[in-house]
N, C-alpha and C positions, 0 to 999 in steps of 0.2 A: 073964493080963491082956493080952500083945502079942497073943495071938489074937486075941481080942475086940475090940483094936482096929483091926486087920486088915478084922476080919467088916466093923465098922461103917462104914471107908472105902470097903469093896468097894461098900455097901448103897447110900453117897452116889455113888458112881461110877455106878451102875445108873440110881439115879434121874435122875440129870444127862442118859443117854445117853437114857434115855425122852424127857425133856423136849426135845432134840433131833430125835429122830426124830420126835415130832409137832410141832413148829414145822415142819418140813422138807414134812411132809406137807400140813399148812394152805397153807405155799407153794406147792406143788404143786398145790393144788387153786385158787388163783388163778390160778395161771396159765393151767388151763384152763379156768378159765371167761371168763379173758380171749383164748384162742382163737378164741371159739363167734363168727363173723363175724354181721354183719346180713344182712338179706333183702336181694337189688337193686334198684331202685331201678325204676320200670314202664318199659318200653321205650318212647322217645318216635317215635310213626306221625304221617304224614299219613291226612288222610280225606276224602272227600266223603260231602255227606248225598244220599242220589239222591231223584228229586224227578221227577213224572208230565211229561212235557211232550210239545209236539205236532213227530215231526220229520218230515222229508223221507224220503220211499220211494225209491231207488233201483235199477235191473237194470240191468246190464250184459252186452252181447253183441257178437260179433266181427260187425264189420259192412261190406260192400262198397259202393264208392261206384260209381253209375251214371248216364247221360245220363238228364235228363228226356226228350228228345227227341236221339233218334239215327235220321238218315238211314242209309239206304247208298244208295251211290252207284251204279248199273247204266244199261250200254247199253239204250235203248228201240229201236235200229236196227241191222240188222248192217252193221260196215264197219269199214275198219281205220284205226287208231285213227295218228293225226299228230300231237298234241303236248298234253303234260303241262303244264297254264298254272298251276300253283301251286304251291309250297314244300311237301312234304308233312311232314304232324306241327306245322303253324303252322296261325293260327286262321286261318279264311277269313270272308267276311260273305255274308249273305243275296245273292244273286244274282251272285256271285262265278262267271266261269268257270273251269276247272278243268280238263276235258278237250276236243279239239277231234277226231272225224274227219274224214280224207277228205270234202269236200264234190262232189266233182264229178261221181261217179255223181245222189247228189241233184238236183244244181242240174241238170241232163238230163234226169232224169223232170218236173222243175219246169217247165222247157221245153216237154218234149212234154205235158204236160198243159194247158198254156199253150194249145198248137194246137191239140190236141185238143176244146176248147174253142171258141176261134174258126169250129175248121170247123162243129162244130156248134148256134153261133147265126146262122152264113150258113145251113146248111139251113133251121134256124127263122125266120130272113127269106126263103126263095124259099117255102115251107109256108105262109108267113101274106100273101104277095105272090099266092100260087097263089088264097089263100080267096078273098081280094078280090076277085077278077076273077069267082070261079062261084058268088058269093053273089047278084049282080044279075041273073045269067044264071037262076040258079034261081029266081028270084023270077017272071021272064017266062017261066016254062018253057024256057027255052032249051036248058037245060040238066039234066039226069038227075038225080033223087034221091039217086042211088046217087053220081055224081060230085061232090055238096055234101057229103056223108058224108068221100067220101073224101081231099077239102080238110080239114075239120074233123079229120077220126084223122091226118093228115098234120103239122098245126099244133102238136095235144095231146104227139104223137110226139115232135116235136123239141125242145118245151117239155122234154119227160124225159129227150131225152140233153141237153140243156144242163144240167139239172140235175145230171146225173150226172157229166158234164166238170167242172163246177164243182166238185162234190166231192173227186173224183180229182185233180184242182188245190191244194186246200184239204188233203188228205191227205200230196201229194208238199211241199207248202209244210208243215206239220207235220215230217213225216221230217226233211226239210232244216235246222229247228229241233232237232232232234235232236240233229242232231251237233255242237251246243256245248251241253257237258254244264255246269250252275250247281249251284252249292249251293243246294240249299232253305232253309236255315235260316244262322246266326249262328252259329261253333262249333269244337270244333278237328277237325283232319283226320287222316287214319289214310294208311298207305301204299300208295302206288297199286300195286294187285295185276297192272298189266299194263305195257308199256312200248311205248313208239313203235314202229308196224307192227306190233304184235300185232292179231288178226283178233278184231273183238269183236264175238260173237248175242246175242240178247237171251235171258235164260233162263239158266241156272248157269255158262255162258262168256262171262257179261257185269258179272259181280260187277269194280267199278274203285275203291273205295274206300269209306270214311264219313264223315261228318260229325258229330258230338257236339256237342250244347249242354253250355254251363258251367255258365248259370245262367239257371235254378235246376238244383240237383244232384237225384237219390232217393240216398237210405241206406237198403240194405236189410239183412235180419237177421231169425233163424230164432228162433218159441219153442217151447221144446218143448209138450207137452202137459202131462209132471207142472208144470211153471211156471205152465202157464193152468190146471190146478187148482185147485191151489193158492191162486192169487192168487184165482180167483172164490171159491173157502171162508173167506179171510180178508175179502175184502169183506161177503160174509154176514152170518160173523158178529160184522163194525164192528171188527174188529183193522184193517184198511185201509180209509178213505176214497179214491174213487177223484176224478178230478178232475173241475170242474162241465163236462157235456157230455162225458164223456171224450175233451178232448182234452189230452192227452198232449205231451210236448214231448221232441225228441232232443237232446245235449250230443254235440258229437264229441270225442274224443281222438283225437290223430295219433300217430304210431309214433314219435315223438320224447318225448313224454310230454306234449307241449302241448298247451291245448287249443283248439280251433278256433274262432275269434270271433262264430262268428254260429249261434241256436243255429235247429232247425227244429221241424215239426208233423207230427206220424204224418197221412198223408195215406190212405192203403191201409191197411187189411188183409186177409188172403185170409180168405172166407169158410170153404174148407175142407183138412184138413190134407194133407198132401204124402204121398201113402202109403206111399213110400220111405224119406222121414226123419220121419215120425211128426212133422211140426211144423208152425207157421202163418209164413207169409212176413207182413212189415212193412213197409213202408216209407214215409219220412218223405222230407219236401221241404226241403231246405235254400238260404238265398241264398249263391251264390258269387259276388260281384262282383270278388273279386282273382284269381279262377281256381286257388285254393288246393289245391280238390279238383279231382283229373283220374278220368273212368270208369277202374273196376278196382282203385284203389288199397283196401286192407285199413285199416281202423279198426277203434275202438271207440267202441259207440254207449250212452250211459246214456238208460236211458228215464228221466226225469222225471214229479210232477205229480203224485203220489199221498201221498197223508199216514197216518202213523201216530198216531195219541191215543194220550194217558194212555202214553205208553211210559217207560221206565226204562233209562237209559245208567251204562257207569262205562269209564271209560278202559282200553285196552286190556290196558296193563301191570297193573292190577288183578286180571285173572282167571285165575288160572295152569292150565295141563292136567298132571292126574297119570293116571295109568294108569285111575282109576275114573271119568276127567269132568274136566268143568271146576269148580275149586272157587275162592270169594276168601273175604277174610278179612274179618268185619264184628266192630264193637266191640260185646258185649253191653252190658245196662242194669246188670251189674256192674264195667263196666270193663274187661273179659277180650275177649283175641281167642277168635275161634271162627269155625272154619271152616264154610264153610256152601257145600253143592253148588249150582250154576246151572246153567243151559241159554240159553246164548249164541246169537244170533240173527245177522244182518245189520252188517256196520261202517256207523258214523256219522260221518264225519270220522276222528276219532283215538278214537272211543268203541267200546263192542261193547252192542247191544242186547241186554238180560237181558229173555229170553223167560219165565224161571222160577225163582224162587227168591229174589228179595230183592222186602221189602215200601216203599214211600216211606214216607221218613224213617229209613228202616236209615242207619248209614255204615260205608260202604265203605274200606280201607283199601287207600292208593293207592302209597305209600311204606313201606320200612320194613317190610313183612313178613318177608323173609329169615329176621332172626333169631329171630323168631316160633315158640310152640307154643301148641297150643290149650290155653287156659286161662289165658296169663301175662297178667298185669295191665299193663295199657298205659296212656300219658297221650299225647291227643290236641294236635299242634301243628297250626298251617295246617290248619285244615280251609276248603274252598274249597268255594262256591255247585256245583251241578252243572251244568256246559251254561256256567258261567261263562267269557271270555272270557281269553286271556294277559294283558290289559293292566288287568283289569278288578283290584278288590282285593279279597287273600283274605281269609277270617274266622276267627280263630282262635278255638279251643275250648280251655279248660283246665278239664283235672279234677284 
């Protein structure tokens, strides 16, 4: 009988430790089902919806700034040269003198031309004194045919060295002009390439300085050929409106990064290309009333005036480059990002023209991709108008 009740306690003991171990294990199985975490929560992006609109065409090229009108300055006489009348590198004015030579060989020839002269309108008063007298004698025969003849070629004669004295007078009085050298025009001055008592001919050892106008300026600037094709295939086919009459307008930027106040009008272009640099020369007429631009100086010149339709912009930082392209991230109609290749065009401001790959009304995600994969469900904040303004107010989207 103590067996038996041995057996029977051991039997309760058993069942007790059963009952335990599965309490133990139901707990167990709480717990991990109180592990299993939730899904997260959609990553919150900004967006824009892109939206067709008409912008502005821009090119840009390195451009030199030149005299509308530039003299140079050169002896028309040889002689040497007496006195430098002007500040060189300061502006000079229309009939300003500048240089003077030696006048006194001149003013000598001016002289003997002078006389040269005189003697010969006394010969043509004793020639025409002589007619008088054998014109009334020839009339009563008195006198020879031959010697009324030779009155009359005697009168004609002298008439053509006076004439001639007169010229040679008029020539030596020119020369003498000369030698005070003016500026032809308004403008700044270059440095005098010769100095007091230098011997100055007329011809390659007469070159004494220049003159440049201000204003108005030329900007000029090279385009290539693949550019002019280009541009005429997208005018074609209406990807670019060109402007009415093309005329064209230039923006200057200065090496400072400012831009120049006043803008100009493509005035030129070369009908044919430069066979050297394969390209077409430009140039545009700008007003310089403050004398801002000087000939020589380097700029940049943006051509203006041509418009693009129906185009599609998304801010720069929207488009990332990865090894295969440019790719951004647009919200599908389930909520999910997903990446989506483009082909990026020309800047707009602070935008990049999408040449390829997103339709209006897509949006674009502008903020916020970083921690993005394609597929993760996203909730859209601030979604902003496209082309919308800093100041302007943004629109928010909730899904």
């Amino acid at each position: 009988m103590k067996i038996e009740r041995n057996s029977g306690g051991r039997a309760v003991s058993m069942l007790m430790l059963g009952g335990i171990i599965l309490a133990a294990m139901v707990l167990a199985g709480c717990e991990k089902k109180q592990e299993v975490k939730a899904p997260p929560p959609p990553a919150e992006v900004n967006v824009i919806t892109v939206t067709p609109k008409v912008i502005p065409v821009e090119a840009s090229f390195v451009a030199q700034v030149e005299s509308a009108h530039q003299v140079e300055i050169v002896a028309r006489v040889n002689g040497f040269l007496e006195k430098i009348l002007y500040y060189e590198g300061d502006v000079v004015k229309q009939g300003q003198t500048m240089f003077q030579m030696d006048q006194k060989p001149f003013l000598a020839q001016v002289e003997a031309a002078k006389g040269s002269l005189a003697n010969n309108k006394a010969q043509l008063w004793t020639a025409q004194a002589n007619l008088k007298r054998v014109e009334p004698l020839a009339k009563l025969d008195a006198a020879s045919k031959s010697d009324l003849d030779n009155a009359i070629g005697s009168v004609q004669s002298a008439e053509a060295a006076v004439h001639q004295a007169s010229a040679r007078l008029e020539q030596a009085e020119l020369d003498l002009s000369y030698t005070i050298i003016k500026s032809p025009v308004t403008g700044v001055s270059g440095e005098s390439k010769a100095r007091e008592g230098a011997y100055l001919s007329v011809g390659p050892g007469g070159d004494l300085s220049y003159v440049a106008q201000l204003d108005p300026v030329w900007v000029t600037f090279s385009v290539s050929q693949n550019q002019l094709s280009k541009s005429r295939t997208d005018v074609a086919a209406g990807r670019i409106v060109a402007p009415a009459n093309h005329e064209y307008t230039v923006e200057v930027h200065l090496s400072d990064g400012g831009i120049y106040p006043h803008k100009g009008k493509v005035s030129f272009i070369d009908p044919t290309f430069n066979r050297e640099t394969g390209t077409f020369l430009i140039k545009a007429e700008l007003p310089n009333p403050d004398s801002l631009l000087r000939p020589g100086m380097f700029v940049k010149a943006v051509l203006q005036g041509a418009t693009r339709p129906d185009s599609l912009t998304v801010p720069q930082r929207a488009v990332q480059q990865t090894s295969n392209g440019q790719v951004v991230f647009v919200v599908s109609s389930e909520g999910k990002a997903e990446i989506r290749p483009v082909v990026a065009g020309a800047w707009v401001g602070q935008d990049w023209v999408i040449e390829q790959g997103l339709n209006p009304g897509e949006k674009v995600i502008t903020d916020g991709f970083m921690r993005l994969a394609p597929g993760m469900p996203v909730k859209v904040v601030d979604a902003p108008v496209a082309g919308a303004t800093k100041n302007s107010p943004s629109q928010s989207t909730k899904k």
